[in-house]
N, CA, C and O of each residue as an XYZ file, in Angstrom:
632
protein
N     -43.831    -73.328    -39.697
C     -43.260    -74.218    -38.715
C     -42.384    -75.224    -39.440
O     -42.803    -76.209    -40.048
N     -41.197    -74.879    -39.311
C     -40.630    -75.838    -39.925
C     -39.725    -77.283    -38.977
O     -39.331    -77.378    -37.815
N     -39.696    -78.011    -39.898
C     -38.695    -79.229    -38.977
C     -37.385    -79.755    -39.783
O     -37.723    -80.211    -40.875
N     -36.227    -79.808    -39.594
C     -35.199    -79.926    -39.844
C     -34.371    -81.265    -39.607
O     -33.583    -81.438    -38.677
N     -34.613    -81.977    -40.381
C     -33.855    -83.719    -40.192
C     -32.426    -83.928    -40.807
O     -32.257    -83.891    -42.026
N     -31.555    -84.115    -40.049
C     -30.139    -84.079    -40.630
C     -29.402    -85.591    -39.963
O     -29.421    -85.966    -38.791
N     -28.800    -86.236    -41.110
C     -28.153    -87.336    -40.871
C     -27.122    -87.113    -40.298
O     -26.666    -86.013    -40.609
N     -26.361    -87.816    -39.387
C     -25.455    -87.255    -38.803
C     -23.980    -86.879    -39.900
O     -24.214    -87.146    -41.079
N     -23.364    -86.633    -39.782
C     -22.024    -86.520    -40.552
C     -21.295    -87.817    -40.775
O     -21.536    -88.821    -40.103
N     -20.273    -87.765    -41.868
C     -19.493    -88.593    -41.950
C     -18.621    -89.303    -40.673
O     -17.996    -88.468    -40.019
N     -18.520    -90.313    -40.344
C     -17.780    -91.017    -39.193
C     -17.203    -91.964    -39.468
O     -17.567    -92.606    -40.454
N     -16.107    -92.383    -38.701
C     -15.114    -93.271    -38.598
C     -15.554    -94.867    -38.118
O     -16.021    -95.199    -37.028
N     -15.277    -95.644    -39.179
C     -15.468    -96.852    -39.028
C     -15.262    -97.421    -37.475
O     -14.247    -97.181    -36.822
N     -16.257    -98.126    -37.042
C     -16.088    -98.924    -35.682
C     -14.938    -99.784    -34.898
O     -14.718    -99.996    -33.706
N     -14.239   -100.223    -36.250
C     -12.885   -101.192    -36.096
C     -11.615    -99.961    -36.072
O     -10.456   -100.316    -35.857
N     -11.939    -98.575    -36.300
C     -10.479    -97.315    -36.055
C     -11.251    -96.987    -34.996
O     -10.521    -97.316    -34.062
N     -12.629    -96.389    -34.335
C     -12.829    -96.707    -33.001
C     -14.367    -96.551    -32.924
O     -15.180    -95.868    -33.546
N     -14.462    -97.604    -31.746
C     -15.881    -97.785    -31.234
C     -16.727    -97.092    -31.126
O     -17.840    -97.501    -31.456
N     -16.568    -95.725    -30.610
C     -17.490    -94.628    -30.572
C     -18.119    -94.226    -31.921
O     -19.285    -93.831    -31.891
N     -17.502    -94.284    -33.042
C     -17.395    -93.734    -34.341
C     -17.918    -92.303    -34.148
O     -19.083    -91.909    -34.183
N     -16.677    -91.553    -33.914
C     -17.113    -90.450    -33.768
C     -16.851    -89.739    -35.578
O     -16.431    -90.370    -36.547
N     -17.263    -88.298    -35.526
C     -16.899    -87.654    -37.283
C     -16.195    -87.608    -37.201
O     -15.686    -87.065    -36.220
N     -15.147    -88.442    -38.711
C     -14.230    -88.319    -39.522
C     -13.539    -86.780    -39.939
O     -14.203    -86.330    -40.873
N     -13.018    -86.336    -39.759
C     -12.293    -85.530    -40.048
C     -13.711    -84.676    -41.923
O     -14.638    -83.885    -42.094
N     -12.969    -85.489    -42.599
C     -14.185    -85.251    -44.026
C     -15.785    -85.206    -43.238
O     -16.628    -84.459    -43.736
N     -15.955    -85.592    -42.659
C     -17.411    -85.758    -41.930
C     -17.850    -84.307    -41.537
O     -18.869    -83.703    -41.874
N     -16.720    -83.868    -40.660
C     -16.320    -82.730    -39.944
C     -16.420    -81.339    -40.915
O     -16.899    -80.277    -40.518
N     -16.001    -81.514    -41.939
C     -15.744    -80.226    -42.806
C     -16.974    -80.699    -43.621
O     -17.757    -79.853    -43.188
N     -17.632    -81.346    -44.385
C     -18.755    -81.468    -44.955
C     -20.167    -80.699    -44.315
O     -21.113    -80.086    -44.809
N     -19.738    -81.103    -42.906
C     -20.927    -80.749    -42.293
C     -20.823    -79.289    -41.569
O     -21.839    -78.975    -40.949
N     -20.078    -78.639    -41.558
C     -19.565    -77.523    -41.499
C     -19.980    -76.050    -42.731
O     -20.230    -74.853    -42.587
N     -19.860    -77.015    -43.924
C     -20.092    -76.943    -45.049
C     -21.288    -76.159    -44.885
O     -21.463    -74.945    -44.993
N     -22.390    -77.473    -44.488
C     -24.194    -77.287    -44.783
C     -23.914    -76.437    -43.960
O     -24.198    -75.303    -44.347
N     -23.296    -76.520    -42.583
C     -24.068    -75.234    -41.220
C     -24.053    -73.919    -41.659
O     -24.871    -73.046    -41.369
N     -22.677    -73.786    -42.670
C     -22.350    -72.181    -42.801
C     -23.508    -72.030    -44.203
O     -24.099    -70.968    -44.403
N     -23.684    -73.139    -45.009
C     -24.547    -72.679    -45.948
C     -25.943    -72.425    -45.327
O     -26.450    -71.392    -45.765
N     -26.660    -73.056    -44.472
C     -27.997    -72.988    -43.481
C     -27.885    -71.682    -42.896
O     -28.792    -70.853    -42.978
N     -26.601    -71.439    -42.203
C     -26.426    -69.793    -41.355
C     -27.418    -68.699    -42.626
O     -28.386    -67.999    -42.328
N     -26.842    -68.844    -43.941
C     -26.903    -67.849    -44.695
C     -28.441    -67.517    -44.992
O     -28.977    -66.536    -45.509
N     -28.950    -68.729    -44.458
C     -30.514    -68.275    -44.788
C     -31.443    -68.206    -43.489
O     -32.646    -68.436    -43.368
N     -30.488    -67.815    -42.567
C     -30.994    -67.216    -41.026
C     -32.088    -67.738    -41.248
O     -32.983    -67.239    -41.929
N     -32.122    -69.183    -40.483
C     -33.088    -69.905    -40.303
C     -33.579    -69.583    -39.096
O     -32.685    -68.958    -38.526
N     -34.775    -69.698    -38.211
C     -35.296    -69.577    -37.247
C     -35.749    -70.812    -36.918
O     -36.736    -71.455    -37.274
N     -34.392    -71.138    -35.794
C     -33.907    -72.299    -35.082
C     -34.430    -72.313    -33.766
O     -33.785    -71.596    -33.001
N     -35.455    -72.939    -33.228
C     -34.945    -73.202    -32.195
C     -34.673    -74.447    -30.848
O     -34.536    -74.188    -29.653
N     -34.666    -75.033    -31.129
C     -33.766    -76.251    -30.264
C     -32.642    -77.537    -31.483
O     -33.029    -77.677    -32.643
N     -32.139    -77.841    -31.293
C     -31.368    -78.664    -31.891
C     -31.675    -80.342    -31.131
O     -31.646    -79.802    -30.026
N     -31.805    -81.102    -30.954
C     -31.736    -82.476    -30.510
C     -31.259    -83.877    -31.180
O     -31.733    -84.629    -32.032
N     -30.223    -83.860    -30.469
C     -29.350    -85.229    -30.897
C     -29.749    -86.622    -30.541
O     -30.443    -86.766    -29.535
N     -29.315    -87.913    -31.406
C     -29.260    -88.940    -30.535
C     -28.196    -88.864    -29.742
O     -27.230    -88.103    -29.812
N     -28.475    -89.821    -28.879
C     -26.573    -90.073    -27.772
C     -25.574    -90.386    -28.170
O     -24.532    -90.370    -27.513
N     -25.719    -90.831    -29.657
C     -24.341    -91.289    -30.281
C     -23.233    -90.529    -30.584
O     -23.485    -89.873    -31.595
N     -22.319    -90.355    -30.247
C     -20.958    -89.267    -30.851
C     -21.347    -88.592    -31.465
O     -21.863    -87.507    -31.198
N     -21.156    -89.170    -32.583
C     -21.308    -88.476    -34.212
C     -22.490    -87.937    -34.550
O     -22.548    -87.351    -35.631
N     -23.824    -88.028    -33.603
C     -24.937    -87.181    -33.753
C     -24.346    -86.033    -33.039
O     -24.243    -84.897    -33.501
N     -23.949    -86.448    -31.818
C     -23.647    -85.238    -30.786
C     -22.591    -83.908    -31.274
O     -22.635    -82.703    -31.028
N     -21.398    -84.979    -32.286
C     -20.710    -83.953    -32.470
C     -21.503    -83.154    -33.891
O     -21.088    -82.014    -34.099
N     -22.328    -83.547    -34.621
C     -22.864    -82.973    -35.931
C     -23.681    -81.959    -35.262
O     -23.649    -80.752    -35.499
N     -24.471    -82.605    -34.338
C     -25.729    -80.935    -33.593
C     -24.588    -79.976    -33.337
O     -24.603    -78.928    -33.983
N     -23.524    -80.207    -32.417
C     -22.821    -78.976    -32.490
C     -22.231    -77.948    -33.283
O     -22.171    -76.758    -32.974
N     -21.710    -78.592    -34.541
C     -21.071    -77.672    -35.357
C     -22.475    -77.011    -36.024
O     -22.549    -75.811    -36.291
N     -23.331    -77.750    -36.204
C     -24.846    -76.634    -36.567
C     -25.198    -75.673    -35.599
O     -25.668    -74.566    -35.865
N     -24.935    -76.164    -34.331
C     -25.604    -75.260    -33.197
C     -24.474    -73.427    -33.355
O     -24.766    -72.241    -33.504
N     -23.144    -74.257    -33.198
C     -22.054    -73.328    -33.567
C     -22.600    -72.149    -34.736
O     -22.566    -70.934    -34.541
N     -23.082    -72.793    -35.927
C     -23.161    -71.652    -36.786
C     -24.675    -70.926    -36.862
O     -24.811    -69.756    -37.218
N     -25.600    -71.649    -36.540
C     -27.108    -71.333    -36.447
C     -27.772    -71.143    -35.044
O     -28.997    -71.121    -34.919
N     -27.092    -71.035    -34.218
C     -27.412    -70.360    -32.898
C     -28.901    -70.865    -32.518
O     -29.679    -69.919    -32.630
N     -29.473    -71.918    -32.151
C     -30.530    -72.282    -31.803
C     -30.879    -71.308    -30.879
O     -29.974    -70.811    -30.209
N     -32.088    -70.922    -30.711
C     -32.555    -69.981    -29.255
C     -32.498    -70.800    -27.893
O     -32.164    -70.312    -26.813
N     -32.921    -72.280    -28.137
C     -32.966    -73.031    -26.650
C     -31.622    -73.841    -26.741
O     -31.476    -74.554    -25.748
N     -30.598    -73.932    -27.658
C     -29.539    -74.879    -27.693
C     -29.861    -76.221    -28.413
O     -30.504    -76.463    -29.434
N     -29.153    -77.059    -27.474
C     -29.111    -78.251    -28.115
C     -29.595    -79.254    -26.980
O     -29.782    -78.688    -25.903
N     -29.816    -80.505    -26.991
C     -29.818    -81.745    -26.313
C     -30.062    -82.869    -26.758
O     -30.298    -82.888    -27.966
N     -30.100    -84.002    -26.134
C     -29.447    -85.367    -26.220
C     -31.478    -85.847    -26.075
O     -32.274    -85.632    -25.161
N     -31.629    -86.427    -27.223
C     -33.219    -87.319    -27.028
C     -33.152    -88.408    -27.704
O     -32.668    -88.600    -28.820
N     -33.896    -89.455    -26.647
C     -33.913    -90.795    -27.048
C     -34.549    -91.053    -28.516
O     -34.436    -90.110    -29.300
N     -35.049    -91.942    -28.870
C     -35.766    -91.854    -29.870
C     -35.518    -92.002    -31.341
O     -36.458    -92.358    -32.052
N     -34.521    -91.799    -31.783
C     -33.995    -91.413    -32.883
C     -33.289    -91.947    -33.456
O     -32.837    -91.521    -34.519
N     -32.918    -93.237    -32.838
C     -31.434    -94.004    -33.255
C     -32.599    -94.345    -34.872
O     -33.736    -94.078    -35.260
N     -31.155    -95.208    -35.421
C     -30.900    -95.883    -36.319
C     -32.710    -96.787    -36.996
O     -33.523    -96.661    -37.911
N     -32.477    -97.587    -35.858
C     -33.933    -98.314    -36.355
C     -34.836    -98.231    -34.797
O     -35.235    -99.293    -34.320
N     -35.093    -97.020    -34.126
C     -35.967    -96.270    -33.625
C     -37.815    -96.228    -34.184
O     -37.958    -95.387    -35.072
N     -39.002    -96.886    -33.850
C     -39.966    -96.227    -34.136
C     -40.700    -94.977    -34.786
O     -41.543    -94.563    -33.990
N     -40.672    -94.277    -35.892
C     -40.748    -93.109    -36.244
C     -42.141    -92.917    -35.608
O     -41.905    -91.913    -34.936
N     -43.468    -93.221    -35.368
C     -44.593    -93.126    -35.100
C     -44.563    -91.610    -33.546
O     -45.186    -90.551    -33.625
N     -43.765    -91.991    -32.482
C     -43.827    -91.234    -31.592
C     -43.192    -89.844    -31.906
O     -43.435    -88.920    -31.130
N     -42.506    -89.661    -32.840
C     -41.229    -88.627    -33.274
C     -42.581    -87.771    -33.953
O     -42.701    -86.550    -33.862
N     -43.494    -88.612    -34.599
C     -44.149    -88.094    -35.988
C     -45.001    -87.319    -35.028
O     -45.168    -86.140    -35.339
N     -45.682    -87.815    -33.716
C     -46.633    -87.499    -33.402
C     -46.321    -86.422    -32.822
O     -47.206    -85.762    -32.278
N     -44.966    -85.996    -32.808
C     -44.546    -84.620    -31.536
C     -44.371    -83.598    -32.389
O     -44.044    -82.517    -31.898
N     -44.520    -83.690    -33.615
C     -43.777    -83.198    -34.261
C     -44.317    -81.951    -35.038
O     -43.650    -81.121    -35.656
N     -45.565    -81.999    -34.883
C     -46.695    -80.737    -34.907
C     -46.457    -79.495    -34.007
O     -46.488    -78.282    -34.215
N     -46.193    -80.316    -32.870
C     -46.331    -79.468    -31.933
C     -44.737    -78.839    -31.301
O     -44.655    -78.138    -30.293
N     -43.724    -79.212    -32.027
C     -42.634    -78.270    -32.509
C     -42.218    -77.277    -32.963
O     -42.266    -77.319    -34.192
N     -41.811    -76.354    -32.574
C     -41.696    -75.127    -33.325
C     -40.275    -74.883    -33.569
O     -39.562    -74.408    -32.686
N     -39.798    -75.212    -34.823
C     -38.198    -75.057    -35.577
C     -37.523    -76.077    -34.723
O     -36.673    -75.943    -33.843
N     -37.851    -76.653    -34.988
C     -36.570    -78.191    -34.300
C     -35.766    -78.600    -35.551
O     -36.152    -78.630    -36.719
N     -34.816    -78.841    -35.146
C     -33.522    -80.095    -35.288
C     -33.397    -80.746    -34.916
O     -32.847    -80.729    -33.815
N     -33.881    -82.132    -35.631
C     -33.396    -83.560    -35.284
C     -32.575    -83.730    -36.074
O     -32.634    -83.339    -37.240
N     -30.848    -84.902    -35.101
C     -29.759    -84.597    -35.707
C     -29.573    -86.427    -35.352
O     -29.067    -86.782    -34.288
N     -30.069    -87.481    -36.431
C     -30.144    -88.721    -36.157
C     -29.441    -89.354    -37.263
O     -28.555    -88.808    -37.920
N     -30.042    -90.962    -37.498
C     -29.711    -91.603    -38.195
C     -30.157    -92.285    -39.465
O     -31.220    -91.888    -39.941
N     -29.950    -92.593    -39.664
C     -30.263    -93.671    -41.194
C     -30.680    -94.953    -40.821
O     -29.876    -95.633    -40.184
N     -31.685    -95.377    -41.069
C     -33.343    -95.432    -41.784
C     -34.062    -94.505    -40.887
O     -35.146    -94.236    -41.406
N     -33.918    -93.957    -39.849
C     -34.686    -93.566    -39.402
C     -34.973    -92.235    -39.847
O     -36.190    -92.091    -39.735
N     -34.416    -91.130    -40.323
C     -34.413    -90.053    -40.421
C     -35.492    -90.275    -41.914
O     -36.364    -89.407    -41.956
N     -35.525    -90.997    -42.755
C     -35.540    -91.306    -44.045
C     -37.075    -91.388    -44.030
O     -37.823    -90.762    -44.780
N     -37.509    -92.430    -42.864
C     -38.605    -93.168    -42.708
C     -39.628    -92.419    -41.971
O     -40.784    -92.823    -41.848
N     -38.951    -90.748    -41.229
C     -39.038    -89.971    -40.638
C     -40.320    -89.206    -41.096
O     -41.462    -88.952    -40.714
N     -39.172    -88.914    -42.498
C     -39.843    -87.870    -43.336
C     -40.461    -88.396    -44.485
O     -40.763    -87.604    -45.377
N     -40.695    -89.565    -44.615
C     -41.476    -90.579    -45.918
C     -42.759    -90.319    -44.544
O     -43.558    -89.424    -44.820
N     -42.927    -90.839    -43.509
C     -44.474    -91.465    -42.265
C     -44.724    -89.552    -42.977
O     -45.575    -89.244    -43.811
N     -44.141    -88.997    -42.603
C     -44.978    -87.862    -41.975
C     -45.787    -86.967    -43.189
O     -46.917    -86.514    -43.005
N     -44.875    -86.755    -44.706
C     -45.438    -86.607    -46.089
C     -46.354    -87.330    -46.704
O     -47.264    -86.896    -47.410
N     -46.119    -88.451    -46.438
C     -47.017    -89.590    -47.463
C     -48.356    -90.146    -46.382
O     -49.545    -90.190    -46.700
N     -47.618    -90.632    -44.730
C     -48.494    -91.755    -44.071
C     -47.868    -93.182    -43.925
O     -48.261    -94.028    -43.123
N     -46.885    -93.323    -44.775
C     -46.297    -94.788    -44.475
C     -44.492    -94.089    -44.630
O     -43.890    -93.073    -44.976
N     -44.254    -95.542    -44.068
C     -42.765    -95.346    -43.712
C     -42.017    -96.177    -44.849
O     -40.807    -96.387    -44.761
N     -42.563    -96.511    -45.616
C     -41.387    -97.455    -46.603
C     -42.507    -97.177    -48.181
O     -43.730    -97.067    -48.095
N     -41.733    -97.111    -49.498
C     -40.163    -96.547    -49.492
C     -40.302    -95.380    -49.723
O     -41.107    -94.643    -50.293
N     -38.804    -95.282    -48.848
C     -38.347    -94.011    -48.809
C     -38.394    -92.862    -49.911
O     -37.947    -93.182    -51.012
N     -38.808    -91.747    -49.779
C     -39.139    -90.505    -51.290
C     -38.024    -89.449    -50.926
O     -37.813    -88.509    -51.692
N     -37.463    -89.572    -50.003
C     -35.823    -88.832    -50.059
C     -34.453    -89.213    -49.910
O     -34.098    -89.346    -48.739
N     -33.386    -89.474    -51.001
C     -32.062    -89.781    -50.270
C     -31.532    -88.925    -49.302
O     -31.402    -87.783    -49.743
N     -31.164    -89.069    -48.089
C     -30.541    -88.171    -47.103
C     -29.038    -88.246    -47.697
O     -28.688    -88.952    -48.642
N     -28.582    -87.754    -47.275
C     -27.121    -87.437    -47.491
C     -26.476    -87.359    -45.415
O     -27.232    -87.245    -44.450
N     -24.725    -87.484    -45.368
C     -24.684    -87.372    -44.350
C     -24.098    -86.294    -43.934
O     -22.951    -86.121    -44.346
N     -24.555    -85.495    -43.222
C     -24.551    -83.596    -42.580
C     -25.656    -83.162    -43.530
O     -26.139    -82.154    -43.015
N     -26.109    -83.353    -44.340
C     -27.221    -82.580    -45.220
C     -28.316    -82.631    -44.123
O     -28.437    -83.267    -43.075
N     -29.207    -81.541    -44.898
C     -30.590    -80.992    -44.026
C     -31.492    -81.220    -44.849
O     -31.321    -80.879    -46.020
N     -32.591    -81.808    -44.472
C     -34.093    -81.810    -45.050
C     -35.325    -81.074    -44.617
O     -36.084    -81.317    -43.680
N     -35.345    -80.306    -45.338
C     -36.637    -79.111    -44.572
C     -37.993    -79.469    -44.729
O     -38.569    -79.295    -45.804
N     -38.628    -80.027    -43.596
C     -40.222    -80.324    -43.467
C     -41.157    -79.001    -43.564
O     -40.449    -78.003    -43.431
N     -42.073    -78.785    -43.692
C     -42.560    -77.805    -43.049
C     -44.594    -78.199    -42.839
O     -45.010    -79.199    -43.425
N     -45.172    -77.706    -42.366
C     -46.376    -78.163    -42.118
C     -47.467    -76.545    -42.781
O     -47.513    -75.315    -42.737
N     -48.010    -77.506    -43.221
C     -49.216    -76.865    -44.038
C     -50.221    -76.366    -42.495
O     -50.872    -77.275    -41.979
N     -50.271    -75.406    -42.052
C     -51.367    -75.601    -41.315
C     -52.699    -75.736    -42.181
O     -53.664    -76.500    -42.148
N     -52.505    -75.185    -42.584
C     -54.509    -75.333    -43.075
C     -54.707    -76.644    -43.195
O     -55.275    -77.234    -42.276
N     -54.296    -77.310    -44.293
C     -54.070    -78.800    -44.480
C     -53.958    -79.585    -43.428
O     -54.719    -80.545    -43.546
N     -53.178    -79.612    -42.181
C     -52.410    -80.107    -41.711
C     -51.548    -81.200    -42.310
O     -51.274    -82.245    -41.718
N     -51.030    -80.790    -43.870
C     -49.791    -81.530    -44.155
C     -48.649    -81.620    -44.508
O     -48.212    -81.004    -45.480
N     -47.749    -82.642    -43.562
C     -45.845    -81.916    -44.063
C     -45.787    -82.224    -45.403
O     -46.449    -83.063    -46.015
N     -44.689    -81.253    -45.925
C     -44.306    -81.656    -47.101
C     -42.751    -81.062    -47.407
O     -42.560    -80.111    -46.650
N     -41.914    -81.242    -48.023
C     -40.647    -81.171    -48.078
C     -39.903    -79.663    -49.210
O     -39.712    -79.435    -50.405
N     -39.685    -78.905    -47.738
C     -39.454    -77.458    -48.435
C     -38.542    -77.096    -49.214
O     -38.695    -76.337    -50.171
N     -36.983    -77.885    -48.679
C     -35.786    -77.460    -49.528
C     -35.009    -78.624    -48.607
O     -35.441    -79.066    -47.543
N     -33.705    -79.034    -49.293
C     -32.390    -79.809    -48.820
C     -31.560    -79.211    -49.313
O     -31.412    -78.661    -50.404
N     -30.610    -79.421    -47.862
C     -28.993    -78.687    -48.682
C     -28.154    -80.272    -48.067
O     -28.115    -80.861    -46.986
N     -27.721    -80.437    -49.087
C     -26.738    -81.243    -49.193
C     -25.321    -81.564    -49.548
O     -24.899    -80.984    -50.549
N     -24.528    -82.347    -48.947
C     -23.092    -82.337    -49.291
C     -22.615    -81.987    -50.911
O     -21.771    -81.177    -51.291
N     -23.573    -83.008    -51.795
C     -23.464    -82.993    -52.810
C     -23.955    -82.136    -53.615
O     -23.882    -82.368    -54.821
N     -24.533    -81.018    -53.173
C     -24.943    -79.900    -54.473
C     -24.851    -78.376    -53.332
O     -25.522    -77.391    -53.640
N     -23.908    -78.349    -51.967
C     -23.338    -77.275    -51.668
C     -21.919    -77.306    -52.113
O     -21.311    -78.218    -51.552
N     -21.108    -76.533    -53.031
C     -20.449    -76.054    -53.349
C     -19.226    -76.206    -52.395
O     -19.373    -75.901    -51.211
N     -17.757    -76.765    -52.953
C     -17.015    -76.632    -51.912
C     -16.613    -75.570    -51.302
O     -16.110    -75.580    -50.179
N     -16.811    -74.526    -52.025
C     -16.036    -73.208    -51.571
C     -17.172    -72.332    -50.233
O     -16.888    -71.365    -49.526
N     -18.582    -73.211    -50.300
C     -19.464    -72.628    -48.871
C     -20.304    -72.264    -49.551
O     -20.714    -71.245    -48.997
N     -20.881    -72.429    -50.454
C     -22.536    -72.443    -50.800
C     -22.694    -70.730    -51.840
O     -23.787    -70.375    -52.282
């Protein structure tokens, strides 16, 4: 059972526009991870964004290359400085999700759910990179399977 935490992509400063939707570089970075993630036919299935642009537009270009079985959608929860406690608690009972959020939260996400506490953080996220949870059943404990990230996928696509 795995769980999949991805920062949203690179985006455009608030003062070029409000929405901050992905930057163009945001756009192809994260494009990047999806086609490198495709290659290891992950067994996806739902994708879930925050409401913000730049989450919304990052779940898509993943959804685009990794074909979730149920798609994608829009869940509260997740912003920026969001509660991780309720996320943690659903999160068993998930089967191949994508959460496609933000920073501290994604961070603090996957520190509560490995360790038990939320600070400090034991992974740098990167933004479009993926962090692979996965859950021990026997144990019942997550622990951190693989990351693909901007910075050590290859420009030419992994």
């Amino acid at each position: 059972m795995a769980l999949y935490l991805v920062q949203h992509g690179r985006n455009l400063p608030k003062d070029q526009d409000p929405d901050q939707p992905l930057a163009t570089e945001g756009r192809d970075e994260t494009h990047r991870i999806a086609v490198a993630a495709a290659k290891l036919e992950l067994p996806l299935g739902l994708i879930q964004h925050s409401p913000k642009t730049r989450a919304r537009q990052t779940a898509e270009i993943f959804a685009e290359q990794l074909g979730p079985k149920q798609g994608i959608q829009e869940r509260e929860g997740i912003k920026a400085l969001d509660d991780v406690v309720p996320v943690a608690g659903e999160a068993g009972q998930a089967r191949d999700l994508m959460l496609v959020g933000h920073q501290p939260f994604m961070g603090r996400l996957a520190t509560y759910l490995t360790t038990g506490f939320q600070d400090p953080a034991i992974i740098a996220f990167e933004n479009g990179g993926i962090v692979c949870l996965d859950l021990d059943e026997k144990s019942g404990s997550w622990y951190i399977r693989w990351t693909l990230l901007p910075s050590v996928v290859p420009q030419s696509g992994a």
